[in-house]
OpenMM code with the backbone's topology and positions (N, CA, C; nanometers):
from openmm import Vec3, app, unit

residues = "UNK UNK UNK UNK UNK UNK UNK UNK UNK UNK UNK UNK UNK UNK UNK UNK UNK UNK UNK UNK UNK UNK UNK UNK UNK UNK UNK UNK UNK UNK UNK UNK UNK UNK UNK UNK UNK UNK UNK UNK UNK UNK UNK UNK UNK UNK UNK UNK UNK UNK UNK UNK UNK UNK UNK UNK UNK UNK UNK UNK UNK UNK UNK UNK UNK UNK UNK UNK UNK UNK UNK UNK UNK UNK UNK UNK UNK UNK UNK UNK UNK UNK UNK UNK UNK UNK UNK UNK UNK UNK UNK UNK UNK UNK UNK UNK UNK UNK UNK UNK UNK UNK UNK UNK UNK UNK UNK UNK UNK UNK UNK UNK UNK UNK UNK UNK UNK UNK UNK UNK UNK UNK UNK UNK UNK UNK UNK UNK UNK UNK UNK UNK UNK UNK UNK UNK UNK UNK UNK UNK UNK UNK UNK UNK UNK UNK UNK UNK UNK UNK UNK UNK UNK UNK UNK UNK UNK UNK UNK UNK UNK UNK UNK UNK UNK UNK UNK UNK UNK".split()
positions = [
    Vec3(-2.7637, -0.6495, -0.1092),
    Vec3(-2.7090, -0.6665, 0.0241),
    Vec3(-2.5849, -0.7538, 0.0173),
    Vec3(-2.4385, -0.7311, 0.0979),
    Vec3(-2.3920, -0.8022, 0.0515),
    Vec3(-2.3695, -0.8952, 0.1688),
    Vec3(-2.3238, -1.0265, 0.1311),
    Vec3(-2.2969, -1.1768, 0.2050),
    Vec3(-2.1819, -1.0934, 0.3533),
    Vec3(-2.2340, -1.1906, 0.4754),
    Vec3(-2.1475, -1.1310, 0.5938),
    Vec3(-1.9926, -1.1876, 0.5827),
    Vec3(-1.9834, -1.2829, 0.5073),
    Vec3(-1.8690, -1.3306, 0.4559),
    Vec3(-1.7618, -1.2496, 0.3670),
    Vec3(-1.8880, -1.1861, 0.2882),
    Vec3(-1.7378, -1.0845, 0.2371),
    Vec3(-1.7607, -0.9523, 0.3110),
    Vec3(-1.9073, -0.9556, 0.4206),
    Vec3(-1.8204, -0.8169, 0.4705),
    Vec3(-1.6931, -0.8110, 0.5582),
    Vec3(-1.7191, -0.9217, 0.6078),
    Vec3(-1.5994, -0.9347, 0.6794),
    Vec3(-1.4876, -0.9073, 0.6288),
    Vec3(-1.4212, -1.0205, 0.5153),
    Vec3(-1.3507, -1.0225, 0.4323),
    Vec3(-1.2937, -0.8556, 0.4129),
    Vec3(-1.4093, -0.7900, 0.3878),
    Vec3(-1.3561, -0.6321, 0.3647),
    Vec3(-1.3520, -0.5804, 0.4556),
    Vec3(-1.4089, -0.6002, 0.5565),
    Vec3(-1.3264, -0.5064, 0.6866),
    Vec3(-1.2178, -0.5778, 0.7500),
    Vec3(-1.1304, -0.6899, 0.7069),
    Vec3(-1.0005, -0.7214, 0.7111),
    Vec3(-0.8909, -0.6264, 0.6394),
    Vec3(-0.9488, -0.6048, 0.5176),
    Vec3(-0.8527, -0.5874, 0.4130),
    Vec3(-0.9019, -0.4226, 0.4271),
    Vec3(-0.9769, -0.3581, 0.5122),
    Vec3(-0.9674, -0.2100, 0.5521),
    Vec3(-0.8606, -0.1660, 0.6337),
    Vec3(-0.9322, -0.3410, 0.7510),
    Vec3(-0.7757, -0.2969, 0.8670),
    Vec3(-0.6297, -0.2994, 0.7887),
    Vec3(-0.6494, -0.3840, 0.6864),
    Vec3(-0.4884, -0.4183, 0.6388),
    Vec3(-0.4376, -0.2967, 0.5574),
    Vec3(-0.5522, -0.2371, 0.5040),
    Vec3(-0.4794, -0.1037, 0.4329),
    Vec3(-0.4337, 0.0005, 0.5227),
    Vec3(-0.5274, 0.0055, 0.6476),
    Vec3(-0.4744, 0.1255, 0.7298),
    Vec3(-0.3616, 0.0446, 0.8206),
    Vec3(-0.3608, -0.0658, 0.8186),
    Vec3(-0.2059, -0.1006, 0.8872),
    Vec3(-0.0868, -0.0519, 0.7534),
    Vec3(-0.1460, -0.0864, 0.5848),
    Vec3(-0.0305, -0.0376, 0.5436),
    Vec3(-0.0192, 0.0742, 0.5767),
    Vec3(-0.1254, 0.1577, 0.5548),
    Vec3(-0.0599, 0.3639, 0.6175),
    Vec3(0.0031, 0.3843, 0.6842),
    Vec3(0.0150, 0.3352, 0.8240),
    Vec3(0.0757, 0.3167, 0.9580),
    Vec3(0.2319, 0.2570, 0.9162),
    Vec3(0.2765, 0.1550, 0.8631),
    Vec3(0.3918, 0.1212, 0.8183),
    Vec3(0.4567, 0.2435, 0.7107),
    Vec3(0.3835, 0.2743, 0.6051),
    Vec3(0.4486, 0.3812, 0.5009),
    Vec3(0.4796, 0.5204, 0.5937),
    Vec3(0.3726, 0.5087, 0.6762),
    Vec3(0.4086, 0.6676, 0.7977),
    Vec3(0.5453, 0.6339, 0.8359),
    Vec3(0.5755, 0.4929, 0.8699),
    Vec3(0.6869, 0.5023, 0.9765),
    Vec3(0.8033, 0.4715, 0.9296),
    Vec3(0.8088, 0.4378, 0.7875),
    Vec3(0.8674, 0.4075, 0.6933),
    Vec3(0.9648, 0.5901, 0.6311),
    Vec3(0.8420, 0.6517, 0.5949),
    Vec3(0.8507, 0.7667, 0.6092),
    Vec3(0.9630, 0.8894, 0.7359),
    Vec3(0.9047, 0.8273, 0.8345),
    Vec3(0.9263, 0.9077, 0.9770),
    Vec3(1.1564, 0.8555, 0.9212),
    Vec3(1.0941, 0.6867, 0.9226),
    Vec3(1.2811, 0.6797, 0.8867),
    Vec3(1.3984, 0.7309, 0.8022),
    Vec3(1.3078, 0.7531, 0.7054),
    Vec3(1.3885, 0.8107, 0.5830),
    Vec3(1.4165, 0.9587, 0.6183),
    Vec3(1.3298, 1.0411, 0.6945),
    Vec3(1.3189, 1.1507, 0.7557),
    Vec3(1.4880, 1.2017, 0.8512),
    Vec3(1.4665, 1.0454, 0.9540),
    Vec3(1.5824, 1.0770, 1.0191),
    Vec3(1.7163, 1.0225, 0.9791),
    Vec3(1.6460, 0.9271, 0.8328),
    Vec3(1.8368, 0.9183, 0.7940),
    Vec3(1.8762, 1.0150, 0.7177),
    Vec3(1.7840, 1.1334, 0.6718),
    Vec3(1.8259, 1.1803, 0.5725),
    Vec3(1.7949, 1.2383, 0.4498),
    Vec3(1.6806, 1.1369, 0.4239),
    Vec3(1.6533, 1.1241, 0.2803),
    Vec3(1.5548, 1.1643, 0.3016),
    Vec3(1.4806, 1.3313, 0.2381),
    Vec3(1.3600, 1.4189, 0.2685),
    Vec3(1.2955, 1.3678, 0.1138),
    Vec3(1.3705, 1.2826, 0.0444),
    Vec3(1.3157, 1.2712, -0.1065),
    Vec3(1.1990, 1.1706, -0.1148),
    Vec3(1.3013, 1.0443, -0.0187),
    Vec3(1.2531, 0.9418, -0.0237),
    Vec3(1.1313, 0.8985, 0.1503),
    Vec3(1.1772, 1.0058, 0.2443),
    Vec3(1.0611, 0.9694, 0.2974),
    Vec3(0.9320, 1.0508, 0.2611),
    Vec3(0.9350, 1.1582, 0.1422),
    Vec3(0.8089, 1.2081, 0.0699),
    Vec3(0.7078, 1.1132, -0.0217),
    Vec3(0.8045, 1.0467, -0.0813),
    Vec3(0.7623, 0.9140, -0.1471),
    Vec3(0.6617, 0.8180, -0.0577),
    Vec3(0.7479, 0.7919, 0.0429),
    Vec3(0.6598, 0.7000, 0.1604),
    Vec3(0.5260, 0.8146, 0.2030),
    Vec3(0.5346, 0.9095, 0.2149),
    Vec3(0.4593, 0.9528, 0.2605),
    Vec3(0.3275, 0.9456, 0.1549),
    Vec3(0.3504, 0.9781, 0.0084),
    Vec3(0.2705, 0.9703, -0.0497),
    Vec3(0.2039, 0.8179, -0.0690),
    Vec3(0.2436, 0.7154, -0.0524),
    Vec3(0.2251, 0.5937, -0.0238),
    Vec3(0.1169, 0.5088, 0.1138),
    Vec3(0.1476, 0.6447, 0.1932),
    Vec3(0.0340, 0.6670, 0.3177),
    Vec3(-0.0580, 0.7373, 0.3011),
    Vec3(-0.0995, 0.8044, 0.1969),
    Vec3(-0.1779, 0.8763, 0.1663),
    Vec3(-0.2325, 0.7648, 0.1128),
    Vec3(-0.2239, 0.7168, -0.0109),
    Vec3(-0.2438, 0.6158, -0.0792),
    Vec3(-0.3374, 0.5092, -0.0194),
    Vec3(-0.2787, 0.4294, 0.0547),
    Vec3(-0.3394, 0.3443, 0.1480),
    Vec3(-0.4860, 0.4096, 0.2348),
    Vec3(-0.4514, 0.5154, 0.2808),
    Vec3(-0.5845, 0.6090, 0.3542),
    Vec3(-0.6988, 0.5528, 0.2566),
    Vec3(-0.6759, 0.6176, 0.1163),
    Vec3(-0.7472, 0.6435, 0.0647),
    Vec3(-0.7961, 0.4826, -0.0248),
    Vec3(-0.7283, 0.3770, 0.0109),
    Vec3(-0.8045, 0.2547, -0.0481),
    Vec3(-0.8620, 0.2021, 0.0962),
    Vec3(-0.8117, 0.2573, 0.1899),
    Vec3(-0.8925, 0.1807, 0.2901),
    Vec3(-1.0513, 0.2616, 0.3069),
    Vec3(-1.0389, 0.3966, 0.2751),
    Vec3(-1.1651, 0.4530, 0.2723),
    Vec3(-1.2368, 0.4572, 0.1264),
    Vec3(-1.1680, 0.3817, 0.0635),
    Vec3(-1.2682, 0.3046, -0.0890),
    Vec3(-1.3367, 0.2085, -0.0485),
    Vec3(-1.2809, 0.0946, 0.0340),
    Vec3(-1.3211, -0.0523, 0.0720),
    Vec3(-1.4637, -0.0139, 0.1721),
    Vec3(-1.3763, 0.1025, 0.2201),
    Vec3(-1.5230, 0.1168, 0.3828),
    Vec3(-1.6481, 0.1671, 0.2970),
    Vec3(-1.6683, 0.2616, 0.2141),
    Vec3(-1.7587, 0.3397, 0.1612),
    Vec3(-1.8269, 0.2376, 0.0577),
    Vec3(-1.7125, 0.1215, 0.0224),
    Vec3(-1.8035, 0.0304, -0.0593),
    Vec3(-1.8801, -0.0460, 0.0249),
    Vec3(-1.8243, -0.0955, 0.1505),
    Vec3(-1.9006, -0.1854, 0.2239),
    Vec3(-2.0220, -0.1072, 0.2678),
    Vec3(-2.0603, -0.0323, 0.3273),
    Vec3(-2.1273, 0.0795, 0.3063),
    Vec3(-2.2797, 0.1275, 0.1937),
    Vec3(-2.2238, 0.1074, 0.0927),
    Vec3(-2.2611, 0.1348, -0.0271),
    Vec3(-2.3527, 0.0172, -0.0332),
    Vec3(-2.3062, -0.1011, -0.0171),
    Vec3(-2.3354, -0.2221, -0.0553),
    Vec3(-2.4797, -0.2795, 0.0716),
    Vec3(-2.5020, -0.1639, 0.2006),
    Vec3(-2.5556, -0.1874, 0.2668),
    Vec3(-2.4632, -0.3102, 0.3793),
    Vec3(-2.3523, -0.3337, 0.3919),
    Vec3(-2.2828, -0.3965, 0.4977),
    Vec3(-2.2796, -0.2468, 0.6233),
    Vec3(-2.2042, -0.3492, 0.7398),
    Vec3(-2.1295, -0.2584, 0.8177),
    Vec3(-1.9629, -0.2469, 0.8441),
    Vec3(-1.9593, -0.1094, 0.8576),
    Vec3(-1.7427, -0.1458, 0.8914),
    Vec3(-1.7868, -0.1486, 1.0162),
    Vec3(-1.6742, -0.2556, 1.0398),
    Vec3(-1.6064, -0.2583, 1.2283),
    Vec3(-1.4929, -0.2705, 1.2001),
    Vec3(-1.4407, -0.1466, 1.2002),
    Vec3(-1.2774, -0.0821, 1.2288),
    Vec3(-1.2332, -0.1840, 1.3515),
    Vec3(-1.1108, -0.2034, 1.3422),
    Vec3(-1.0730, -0.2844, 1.4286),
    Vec3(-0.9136, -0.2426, 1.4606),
    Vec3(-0.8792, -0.2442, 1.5710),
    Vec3(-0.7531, -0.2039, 1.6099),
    Vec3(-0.6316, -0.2227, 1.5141),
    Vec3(-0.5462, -0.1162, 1.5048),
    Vec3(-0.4490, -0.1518, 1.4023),
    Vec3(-0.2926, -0.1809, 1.4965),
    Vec3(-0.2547, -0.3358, 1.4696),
    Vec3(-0.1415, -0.3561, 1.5203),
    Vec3(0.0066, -0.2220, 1.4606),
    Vec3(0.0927, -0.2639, 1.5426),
    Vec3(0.2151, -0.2300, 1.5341),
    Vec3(0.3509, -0.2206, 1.4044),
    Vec3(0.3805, -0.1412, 1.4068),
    Vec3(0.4717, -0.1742, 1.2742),
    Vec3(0.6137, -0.1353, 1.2966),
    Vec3(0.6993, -0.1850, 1.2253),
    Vec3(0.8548, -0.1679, 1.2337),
    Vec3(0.8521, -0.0322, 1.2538),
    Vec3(0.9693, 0.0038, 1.3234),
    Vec3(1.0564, 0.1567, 1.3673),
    Vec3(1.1645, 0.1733, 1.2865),
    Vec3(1.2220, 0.0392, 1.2707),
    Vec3(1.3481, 0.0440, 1.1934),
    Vec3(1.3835, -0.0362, 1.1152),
    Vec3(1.4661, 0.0255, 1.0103),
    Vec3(1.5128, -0.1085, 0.8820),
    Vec3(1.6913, -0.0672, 0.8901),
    Vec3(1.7299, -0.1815, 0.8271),
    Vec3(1.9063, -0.1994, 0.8215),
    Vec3(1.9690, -0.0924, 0.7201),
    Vec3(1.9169, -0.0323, 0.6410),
    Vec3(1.9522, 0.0701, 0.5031),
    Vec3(1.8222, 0.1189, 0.4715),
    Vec3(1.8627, 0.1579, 0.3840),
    Vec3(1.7447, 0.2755, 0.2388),
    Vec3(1.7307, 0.1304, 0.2113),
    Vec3(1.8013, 0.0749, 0.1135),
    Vec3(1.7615, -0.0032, 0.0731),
    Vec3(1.6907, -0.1412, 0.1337),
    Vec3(1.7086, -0.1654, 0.2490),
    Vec3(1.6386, -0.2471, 0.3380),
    Vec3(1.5081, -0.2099, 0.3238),
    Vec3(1.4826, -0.0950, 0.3597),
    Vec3(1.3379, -0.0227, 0.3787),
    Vec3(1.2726, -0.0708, 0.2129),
    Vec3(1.3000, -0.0398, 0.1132),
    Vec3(1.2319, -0.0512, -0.0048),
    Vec3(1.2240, -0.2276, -0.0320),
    Vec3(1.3047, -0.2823, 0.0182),
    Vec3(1.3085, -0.4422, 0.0353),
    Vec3(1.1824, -0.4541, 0.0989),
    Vec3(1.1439, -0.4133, 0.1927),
    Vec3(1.0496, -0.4743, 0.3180),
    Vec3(0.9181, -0.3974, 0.2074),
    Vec3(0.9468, -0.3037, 0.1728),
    Vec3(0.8048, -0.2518, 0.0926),
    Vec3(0.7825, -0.3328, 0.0117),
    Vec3(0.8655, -0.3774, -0.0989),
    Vec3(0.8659, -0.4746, -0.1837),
    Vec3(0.7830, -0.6270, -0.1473),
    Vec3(0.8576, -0.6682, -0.0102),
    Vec3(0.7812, -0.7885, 0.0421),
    Vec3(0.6177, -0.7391, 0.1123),
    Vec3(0.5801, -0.6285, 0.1408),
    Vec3(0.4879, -0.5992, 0.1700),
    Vec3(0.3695, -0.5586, 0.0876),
    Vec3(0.4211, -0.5180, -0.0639),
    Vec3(0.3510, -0.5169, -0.1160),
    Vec3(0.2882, -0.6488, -0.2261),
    Vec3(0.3903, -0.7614, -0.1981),
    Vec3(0.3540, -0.8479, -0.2580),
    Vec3(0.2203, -0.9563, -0.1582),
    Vec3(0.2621, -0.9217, 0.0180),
    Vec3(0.1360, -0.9872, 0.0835),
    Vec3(-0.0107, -0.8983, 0.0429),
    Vec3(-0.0294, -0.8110, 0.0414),
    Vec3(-0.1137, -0.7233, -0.0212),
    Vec3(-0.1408, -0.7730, -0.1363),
    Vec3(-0.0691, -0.7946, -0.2397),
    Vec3(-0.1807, -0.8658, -0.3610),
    Vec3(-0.1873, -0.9880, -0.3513),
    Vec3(-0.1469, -1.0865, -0.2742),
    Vec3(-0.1920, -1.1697, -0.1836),
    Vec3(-0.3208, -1.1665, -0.1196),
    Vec3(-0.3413, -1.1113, -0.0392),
    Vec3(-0.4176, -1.0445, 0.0521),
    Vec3(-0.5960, -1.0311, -0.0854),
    Vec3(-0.5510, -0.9233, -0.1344),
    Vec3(-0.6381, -0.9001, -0.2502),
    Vec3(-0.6841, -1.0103, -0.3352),
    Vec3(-0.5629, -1.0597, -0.4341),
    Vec3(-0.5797, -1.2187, -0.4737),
    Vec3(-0.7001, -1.2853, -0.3768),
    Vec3(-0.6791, -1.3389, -0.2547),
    Vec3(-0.7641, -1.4175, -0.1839),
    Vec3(-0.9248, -1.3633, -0.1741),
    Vec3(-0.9483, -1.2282, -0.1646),
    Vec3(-1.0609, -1.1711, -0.1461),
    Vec3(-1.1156, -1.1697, -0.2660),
    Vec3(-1.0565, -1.1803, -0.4219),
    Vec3(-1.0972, -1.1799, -0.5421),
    Vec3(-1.1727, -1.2879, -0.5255),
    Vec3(-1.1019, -1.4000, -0.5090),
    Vec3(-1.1196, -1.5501, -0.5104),
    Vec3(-1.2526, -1.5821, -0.4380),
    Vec3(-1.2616, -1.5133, -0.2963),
    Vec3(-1.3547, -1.5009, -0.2077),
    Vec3(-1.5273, -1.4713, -0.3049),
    Vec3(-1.4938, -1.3504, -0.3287),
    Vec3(-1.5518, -1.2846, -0.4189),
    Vec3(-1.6617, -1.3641, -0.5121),
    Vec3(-1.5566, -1.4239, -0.5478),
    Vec3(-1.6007, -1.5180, -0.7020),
    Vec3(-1.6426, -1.6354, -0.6623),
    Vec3(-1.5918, -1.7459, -0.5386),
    Vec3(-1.6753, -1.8433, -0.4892),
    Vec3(-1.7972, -1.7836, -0.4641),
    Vec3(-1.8475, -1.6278, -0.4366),
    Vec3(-1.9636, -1.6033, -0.3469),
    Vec3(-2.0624, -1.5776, -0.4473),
    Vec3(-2.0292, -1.5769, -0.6046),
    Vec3(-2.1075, -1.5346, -0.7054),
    Vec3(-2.1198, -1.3155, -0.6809),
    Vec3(-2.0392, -1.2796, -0.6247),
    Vec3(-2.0552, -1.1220, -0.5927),
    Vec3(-1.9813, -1.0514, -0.6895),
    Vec3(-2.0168, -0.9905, -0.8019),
    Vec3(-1.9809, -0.9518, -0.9066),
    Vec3(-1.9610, -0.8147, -0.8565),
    Vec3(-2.0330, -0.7365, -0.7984),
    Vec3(-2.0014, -0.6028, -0.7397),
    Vec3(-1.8514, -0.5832, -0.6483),
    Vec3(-1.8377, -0.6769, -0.5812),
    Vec3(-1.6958, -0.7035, -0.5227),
    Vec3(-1.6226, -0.7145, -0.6026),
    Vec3(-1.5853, -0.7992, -0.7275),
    Vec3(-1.4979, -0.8298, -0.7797),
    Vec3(-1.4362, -0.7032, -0.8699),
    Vec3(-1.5892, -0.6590, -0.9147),
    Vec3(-1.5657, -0.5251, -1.0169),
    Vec3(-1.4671, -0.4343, -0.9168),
    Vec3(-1.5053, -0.4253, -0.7749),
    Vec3(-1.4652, -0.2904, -0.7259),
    Vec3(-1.2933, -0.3551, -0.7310),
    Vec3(-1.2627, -0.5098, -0.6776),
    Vec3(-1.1349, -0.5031, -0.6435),
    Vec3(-1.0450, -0.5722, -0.7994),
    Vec3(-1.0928, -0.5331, -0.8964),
    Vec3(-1.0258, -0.4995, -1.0280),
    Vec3(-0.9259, -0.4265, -1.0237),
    Vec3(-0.9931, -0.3282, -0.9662),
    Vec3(-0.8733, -0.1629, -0.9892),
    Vec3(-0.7919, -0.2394, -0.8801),
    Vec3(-0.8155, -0.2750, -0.7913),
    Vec3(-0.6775, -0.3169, -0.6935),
    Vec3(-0.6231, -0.3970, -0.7564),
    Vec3(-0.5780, -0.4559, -0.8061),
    Vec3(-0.5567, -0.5758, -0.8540),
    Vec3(-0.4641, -0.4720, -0.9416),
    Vec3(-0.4784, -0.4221, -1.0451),
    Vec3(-0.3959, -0.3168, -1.1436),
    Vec3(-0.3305, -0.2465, -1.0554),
    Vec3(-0.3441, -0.1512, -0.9733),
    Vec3(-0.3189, -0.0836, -0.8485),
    Vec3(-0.1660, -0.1749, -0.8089),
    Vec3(-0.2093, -0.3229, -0.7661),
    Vec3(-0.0892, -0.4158, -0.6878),
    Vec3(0.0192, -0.3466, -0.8089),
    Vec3(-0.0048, -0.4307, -0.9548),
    Vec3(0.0784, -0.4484, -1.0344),
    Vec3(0.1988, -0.3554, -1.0305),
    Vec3(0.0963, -0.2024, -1.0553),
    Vec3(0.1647, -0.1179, -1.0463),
    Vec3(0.2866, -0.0753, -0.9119),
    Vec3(0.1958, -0.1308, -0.8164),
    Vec3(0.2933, -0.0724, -0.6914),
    Vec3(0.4028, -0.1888, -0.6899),
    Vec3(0.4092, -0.2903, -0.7248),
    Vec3(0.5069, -0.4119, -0.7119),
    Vec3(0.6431, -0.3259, -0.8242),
    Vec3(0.5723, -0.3281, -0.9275),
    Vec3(0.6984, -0.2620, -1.0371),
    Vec3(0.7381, -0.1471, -1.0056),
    Vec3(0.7065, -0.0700, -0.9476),
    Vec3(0.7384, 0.0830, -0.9063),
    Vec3(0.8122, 0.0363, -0.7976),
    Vec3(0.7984, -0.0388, -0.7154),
    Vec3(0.9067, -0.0949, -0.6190),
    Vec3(1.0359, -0.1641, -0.6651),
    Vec3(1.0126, -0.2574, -0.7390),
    Vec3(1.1146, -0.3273, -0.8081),
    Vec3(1.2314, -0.2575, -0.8703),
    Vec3(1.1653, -0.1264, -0.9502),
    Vec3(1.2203, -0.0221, -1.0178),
    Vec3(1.3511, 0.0797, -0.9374),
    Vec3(1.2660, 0.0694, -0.7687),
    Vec3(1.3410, 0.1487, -0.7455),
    Vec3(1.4851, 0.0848, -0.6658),
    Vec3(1.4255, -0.0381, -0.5812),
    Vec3(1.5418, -0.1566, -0.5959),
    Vec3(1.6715, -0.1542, -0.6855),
    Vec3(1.6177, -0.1584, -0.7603),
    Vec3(1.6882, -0.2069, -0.8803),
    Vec3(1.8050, -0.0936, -0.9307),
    Vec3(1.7293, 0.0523, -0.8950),
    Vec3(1.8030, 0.1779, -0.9034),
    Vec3(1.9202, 0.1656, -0.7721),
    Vec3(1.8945, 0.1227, -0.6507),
    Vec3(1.9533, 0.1397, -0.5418),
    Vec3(2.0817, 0.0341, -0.5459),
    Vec3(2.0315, -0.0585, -0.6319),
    Vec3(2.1527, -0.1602, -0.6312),
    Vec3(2.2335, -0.1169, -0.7290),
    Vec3(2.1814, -0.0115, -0.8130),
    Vec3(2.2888, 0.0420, -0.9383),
    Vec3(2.3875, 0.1389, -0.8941),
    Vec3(2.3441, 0.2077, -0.7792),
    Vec3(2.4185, 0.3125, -0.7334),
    Vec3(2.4954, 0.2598, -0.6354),
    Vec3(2.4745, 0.1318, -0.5606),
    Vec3(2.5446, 0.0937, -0.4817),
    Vec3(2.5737, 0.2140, -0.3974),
    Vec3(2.7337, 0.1948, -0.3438),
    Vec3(2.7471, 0.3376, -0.2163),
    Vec3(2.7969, 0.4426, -0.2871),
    Vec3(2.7880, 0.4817, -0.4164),
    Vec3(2.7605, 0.5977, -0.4610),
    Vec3(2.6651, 0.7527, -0.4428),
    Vec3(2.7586, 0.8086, -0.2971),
    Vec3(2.6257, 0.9341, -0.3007),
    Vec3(2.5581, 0.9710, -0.3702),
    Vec3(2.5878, 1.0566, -0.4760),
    Vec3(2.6081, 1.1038, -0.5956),
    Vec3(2.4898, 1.0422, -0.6084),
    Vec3(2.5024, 0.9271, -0.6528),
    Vec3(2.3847, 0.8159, -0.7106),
    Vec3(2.2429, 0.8198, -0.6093),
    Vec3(2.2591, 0.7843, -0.5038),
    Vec3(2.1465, 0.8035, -0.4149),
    Vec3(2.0865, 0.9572, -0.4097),
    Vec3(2.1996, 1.0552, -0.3614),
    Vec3(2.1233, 1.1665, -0.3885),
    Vec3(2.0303, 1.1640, -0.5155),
    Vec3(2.1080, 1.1667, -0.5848),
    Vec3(1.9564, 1.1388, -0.7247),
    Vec3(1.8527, 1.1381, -0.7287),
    Vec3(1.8967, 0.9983, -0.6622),
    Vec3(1.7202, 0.9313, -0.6904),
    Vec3(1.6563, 0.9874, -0.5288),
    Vec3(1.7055, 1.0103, -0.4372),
    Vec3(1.6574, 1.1056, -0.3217),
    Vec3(1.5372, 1.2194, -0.3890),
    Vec3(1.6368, 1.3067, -0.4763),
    Vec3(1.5611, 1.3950, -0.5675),
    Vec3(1.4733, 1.3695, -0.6237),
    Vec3(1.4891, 1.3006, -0.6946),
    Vec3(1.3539, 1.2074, -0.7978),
    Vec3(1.2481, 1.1913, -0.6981),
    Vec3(1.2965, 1.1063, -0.6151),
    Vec3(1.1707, 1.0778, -0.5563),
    Vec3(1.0389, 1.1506, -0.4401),
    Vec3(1.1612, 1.2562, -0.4774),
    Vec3(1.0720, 1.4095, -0.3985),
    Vec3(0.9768, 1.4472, -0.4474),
    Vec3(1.0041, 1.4346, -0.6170),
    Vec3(0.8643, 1.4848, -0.7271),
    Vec3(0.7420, 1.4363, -0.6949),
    Vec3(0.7312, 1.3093, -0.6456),
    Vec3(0.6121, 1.2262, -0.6016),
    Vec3(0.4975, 1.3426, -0.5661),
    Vec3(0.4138, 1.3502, -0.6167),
    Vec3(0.2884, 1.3914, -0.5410),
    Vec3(0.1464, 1.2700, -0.4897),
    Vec3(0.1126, 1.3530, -0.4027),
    Vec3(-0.0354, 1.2488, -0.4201),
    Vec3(-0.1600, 1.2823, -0.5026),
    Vec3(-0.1791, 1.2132, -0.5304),
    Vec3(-0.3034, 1.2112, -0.6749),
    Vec3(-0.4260, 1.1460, -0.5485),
    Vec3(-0.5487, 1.2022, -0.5901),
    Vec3(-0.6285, 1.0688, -0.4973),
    Vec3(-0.6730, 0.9958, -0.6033),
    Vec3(-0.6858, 0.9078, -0.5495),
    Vec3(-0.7814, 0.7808, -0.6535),
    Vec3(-0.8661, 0.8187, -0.7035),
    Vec3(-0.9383, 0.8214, -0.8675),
    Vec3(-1.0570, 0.8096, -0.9314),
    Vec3(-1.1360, 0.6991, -0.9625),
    Vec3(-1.0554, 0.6074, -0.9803),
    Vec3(-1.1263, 0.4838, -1.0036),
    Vec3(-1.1174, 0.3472, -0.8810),
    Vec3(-1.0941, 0.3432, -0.7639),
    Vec3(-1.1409, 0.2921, -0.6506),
    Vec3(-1.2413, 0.3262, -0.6025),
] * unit.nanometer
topology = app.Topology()
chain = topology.addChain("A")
for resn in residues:
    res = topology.addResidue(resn, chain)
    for name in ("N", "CA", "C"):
        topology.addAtom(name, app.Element.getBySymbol(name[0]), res)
């Protein structure tokens, strides 16, 4: 059975994943109307993403004999200053998220709950990955500067994105 302390804990960090979906949707919806069908596919797959760790967290709480109480999901930006603004704000968003995670590990491990910790392992690898895959693409956007040419590119590139679902969450 697990402690009401970390169920809670996990039906925070359910709401917080489906608030990220809700941001990558709208994140998405922007790239849509500036333009970039490459890069709001990317976001989109990124909302998929999130769906699917917030319905890892619920099915564990679940699993574990807790209850979810879904809880209203606030509001999220409409608009960012550039492309590259937008991947900025992902960048800072994905670093409160392993934040976010970090603390519930921690949670976790004051509570002696080894089943929690195991499950939010893979998140934890998961952050890493999504922080550098962000950084990466930063880092591309500042290379191309206002080079079409250059953005189209990586527009392209980032069309390839598919969604995979999770196996190991």
């Amino acid at each position: 059975m697990i402690k009401k302390e970390i169920e809670d804990a996990l039906n925070a960090q359910v709401n917080a994943e489906f608030w990220s979906a809700y941001l990558y949707l709208s994140m998405s919806c922007y790239c849509t109307a500036a333009g970039r069908s490459g890069m709001a596919n990317w976001f989109h797959v990124q909302y998929q993403e999130e769906l699917a760790h917030a319905e890892a967290l619920l099915n564990f709480v679940q699993a574990r004999g807790g209850r979810v109480a879904l809880q209203p999901i606030d509001g999220v930006p409409q608009n960012w200053d550039s492309i590259k603004d937008v991947f900025v704000s992902t960048l800072e968003h994905e670093r409160k998220v392993t934040e976010l995670i970090n603390n519930l590990y921690a949670l976790a491990e004051q509570n002696h709950d080894y089943a929690t910790r195991q499950k939010l392992n893979n998140f934890i690898a998961e952050q890493v990955e999504e922080e550098e895959t962000v950084q990466g693409i930063i880092d591309n956007i500042d290379l191309i500067g206002d080079n079409g040419t250059g953005l189209y590119q990586l527009d392209l590139e980032l069309a390839k994105r598919t969604f995979v679902a999770p196996t190991t969450l």
